[in-house]
N, C-alpha and C positions, 0 to 999 in steps of 0.2 A: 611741390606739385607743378611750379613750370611745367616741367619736363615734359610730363605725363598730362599736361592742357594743351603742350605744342603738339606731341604725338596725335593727338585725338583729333587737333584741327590738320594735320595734318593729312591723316584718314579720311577725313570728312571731304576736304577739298580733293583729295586723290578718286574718291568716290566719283566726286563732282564731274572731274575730267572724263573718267571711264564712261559714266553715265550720258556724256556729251557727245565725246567723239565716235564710242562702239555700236556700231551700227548689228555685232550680233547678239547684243542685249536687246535686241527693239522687242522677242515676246514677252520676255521677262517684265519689261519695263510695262507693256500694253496690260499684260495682267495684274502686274501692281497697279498701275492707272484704273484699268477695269472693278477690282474689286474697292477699291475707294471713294467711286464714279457709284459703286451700287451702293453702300453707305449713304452717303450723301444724299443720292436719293428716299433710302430709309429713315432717315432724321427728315428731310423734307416733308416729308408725308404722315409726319408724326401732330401730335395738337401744338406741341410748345417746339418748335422747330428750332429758335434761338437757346431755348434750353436744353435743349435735347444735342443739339451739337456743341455746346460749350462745356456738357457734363461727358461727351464720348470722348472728347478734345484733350480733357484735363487728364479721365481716368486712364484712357488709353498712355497719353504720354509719360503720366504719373509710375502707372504699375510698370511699363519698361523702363524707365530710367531706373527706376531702384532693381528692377531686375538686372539689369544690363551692368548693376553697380558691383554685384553681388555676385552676379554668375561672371565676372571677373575674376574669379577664382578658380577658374578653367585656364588658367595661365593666360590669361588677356583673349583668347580669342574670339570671348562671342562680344566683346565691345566694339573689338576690329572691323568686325563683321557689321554689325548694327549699325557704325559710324560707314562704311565702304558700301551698303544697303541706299544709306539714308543720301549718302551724296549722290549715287549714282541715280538715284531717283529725284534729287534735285537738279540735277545735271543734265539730265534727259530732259525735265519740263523747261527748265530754259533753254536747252535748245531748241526743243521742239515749239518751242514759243518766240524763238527768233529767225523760227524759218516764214511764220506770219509777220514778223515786218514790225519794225523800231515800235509803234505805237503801243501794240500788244503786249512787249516785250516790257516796254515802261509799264504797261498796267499790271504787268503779273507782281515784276519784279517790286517796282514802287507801292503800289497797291496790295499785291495781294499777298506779298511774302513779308519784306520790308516790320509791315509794321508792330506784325506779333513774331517775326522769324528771329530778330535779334534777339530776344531774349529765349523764346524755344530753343535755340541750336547753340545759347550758351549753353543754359541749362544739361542740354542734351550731352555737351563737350563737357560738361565737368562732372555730371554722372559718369561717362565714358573714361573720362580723367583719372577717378577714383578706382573703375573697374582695371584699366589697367594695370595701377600702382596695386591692387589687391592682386593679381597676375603675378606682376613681379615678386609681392610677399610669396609666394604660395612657392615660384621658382626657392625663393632663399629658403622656408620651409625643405623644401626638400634636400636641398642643398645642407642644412644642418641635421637633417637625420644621418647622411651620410659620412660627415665630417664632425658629429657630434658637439658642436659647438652650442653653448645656450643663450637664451637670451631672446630667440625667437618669437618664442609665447609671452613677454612682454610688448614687444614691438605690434604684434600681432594684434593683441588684446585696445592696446593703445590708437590703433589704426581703425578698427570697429568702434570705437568713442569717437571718434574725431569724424563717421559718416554720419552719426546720427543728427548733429549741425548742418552737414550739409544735404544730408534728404529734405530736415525741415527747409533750408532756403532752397532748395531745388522744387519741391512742392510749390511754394509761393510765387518762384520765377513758373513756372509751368502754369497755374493757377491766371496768371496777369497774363501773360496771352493764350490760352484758352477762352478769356475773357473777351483781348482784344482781339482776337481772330475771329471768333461766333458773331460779334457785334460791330465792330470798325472796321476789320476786313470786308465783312459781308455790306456792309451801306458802302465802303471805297468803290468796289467791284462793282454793285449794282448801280450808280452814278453812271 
């Protein structure tokens, strides 16, 4: 799975770049900003605020990574896409948080991303990880219809065993910062 964790971070950070320097992504990026900004405010205004954005946090990240893991079987491209999304919307927030000046930039970064991001955007890279390497099978599937070679649908079958391990540690990484994002983000930030 190397391979297929470097591709994913690789996307991710390619994302990142796009998201940084392309200035004709700026509505794209204001409306993903915009509809996350009206969130927020809807958990805000709810009775358990802390609860209520820890359980959006977790499900949300939860049911895409295993979809993201799964619908990897489109030949890799909607993990591509999820990981080239996700950067370039991280890409834009810091830049656009480093045109407000070093301080700010330390608070997002250090504060608001920092301390639940490492473990989110593992997570997120080896859901993506997996979704790829499911891509690739699907290519060889088809490739042995054509060439009638067998063997396929063991490999296949083996690879579907081997996700159900890692959705459960993906769940529990996703789980611990949804936690520390709701709760230790939000007291860093409001300091």
């Amino acid at each position: 799975m190397r391979h297929y964790l470097a591709f994913s971070t690789i996307f991710l950070v390619a994302g990142m770049v796009v998201g940084a320097i392309n200035p004709a992504l700026e509505n794209f990026m204001q409306s993903q900003m915009s509809g996350l900004s009206n969130i927020a405010q809807n958990i805000d205004a709810s009775s358990h605020p802390t609860l209520f954005l820890m359980l959006f946090i977790f499900l949300n990240n939860v049911i895409k990574a295993i979809l993201v893991m799964y619908l990897g079987a489109f030949f890799g491209i909607i993990p591509i896409f999820f990981l080239a999304i996700n950067g370039m919307i991280l890409g834009y927030l810091i830049h656009r948080t480093a045109e407000q000046g070093g301080d700010m930039l330390f608070t997002v970064i250090v504060k608001g991303l920092l301390p639940h991001g490492i473990i989110e955007l593992a997570a997120i890279v080896i859901a993506c990880a997996y979704g790829l390497r499911f891509g690739k099978m699907m290519f060889q599937g088809a490739g042995t219809l054509l060439t009638r070679k067998s063997g396929w649908g063991q490999q296949f079958e083996q690879f579907l065993q081997r996700t159900l391990p890692v959705i459960v540690m993906v769940i529990v990484m996703l789980g611990a910062a949804a936690i520390i994002e709701s709760t230790v983000t939000v007291w860093l930030l409001g300091e």
